[in-house]
N, C-alpha and C positions, 0 to 999 in steps of 0.2 A: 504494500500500500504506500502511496506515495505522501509527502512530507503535506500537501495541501489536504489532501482528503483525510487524514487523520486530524487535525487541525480542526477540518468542519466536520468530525463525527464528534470528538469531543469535546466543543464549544457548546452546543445546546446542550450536553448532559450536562457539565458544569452552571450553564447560566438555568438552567433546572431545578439543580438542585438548588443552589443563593435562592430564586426564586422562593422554593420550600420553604425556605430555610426561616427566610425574611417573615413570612407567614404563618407560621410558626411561632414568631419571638413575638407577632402582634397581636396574638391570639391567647397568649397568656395574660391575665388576669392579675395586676399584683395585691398580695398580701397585705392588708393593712389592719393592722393590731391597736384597738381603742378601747383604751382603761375608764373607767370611771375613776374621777380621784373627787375624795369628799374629805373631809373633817375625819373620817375613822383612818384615813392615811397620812392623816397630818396637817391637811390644811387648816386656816384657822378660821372658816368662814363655808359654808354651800354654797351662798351667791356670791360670785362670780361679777365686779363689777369693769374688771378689764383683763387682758391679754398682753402679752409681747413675750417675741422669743428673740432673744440678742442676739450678736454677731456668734457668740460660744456656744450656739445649743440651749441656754439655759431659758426656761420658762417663769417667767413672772407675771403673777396673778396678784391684781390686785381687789381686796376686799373693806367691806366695814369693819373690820378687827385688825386690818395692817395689813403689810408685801409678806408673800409668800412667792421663796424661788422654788424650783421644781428643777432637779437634776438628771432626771428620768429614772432614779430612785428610794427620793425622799425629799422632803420640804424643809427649810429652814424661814424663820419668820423671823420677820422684823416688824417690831413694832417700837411706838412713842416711849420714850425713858425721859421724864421730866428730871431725870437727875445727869443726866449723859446730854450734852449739848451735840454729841456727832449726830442721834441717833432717829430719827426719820423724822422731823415735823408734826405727823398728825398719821394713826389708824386708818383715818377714813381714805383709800386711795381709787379714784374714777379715773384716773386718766397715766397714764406713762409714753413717755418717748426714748428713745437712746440717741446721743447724740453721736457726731463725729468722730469722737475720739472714745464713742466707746462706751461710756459715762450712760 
């Protein structure tokens, strides 16, 4: 068989199978895994009065009871300390952004 005719016998097998292939990878369905997270997991609050997930993966929820971050395996919470000047302003949190640098 000569060097052209093999060439065009396995060309369309090849572009066949990709084909397949491609059809295949668009046909799968992915996996998506959704926890309920409540107060018996740590949070400090049910309702839920904001969202943001930062540049690092972390999720912070904020509630009437103070910020809760969320690590994909436990919460840490910050709330108002009237004796700690660093420590969040006020419980009540509606709203959050991150800024440029991160913050």
């Amino acid at each position: 068989m000569t060097k052209i005719k093999r060439t065009a016998t396995i060309f369309p097998s090849i572009l066949l199978f990709l084909l397949a292939l491609a059809f295949s990878a668009l046909s799968q369905k992915p996996t998506l895994k959704f926890e309920h997270l409540n107060t018996n997991a740590g949070l400090s609050q049910n309702n839920v009065l904001c969202v943001l997930q930062d540049r690092k993966g972390f999720m912070w929820l904020g509630t009437r009871e103070g910020l809760n971050k969320y690590d994909g395996y436990s919460f840490t919470l910050f709330k108002n300390d009237p004796k700690d000047k660093n420590s969040i302003s006020n419980n009540y949190i509606a709203d959050m952004l991150e800024d440029s640098s991160g913050n």
